[in-house]
N, C-alpha and C positions, 0 to 999 in steps of 0.2 A: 261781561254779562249786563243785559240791559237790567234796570231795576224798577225806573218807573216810567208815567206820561209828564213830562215837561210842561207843556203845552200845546194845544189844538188852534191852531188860527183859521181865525175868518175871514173871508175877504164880502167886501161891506162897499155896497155905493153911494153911504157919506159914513166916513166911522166914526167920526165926532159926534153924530147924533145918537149911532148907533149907540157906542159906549157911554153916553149919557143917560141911555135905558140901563142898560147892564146897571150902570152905579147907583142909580137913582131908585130902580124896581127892584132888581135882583140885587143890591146890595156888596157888589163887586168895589174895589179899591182899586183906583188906576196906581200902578208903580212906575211904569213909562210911560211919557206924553213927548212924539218924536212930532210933533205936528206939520213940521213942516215937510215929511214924508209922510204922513196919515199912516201911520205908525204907531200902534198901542199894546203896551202890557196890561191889562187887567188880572186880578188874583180874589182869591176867596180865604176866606181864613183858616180854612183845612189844608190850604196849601193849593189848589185846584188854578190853575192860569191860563188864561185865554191871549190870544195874541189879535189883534184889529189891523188890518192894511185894505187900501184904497185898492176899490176891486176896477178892471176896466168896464167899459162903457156900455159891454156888449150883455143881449137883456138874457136874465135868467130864462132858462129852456125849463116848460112844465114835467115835474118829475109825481110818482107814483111811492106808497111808502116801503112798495116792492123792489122798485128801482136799484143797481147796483151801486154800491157807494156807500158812504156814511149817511142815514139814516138823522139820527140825532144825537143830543148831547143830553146827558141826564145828571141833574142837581138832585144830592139828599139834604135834608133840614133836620133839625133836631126836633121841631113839633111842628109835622107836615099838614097838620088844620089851621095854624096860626099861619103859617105860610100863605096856602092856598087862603083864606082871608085877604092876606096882605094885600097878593098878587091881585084879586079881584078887586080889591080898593083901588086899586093901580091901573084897572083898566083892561087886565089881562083873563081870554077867552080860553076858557079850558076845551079841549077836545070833545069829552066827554062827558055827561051828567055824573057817572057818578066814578069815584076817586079808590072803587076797593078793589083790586089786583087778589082778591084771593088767600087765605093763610096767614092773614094778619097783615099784609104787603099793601101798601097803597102807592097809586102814580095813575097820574095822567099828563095829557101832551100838551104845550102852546107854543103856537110861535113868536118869536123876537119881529119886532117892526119891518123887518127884511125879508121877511119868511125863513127862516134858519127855525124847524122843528127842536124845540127844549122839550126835555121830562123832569117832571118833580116825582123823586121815589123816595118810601120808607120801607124799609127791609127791618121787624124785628130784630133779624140775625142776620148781618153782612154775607154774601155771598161768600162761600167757602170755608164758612166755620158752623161746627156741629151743635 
């Protein structure tokens, strides 16, 4: 039986920079540095790990956020106004002006330096508990 997500990898055409955002903005721990394959583990402290490998040459094709496929990648915080602070100290363009999803729920979207669409959400109550 499967139990969880391991990891989502990115493919990146520099990952070295790329992952130097991650650690640096979003605050991820590199645990592998395969450099001489552009080859990375990243992790978060909830357990959550992203994987970084050197994408080929050929240039992204313009996508729609209806498009099929994975969509985005969504980060929760433990105080998602402190966050979204952070992230805009850092340079980082939020989607949208305002950050309330409704029912106590907050999230909005930014992209990583690559265009890789992230979401920052807070859920009161985690999905699937009463």
């Amino acid at each position: 039986m499967i139990t969880d997500i391991e990891h989502t990898a990115i493919m990146a055409a520099d990952p070295a920079e790329l992952i130097a955002w991650y650690r640096d903005v979003l605050g991820f721990n590199v645990i592998v540095a395969m450099e001489d394959r552009g080859q990375y583990f990243l992790s978060l402290p909830g357990g959550g790990m992203l994987e970084f490998l050197k994408a080929s040459d050929k240039p992204r094709g313009e996508q729609a956020n209806d498009d099929v496929g994975i969509r985005h990648i969504a980060f929760t915080a433990e105080d998602y106004d402190e966050v979204v602070a952070h992230l805009e100290e850092k340079g980082v363009t939020f989607q949208n002006e305002s950050h309330d999803a409704g029912g106590g729920n907050k999230r909005n979207f930014f992209p990583d330096p690559e265009g890789n669409i992230l979401q920052l959400i807070h859920r009161p109550k985690p999905l699937g508990q009463a």
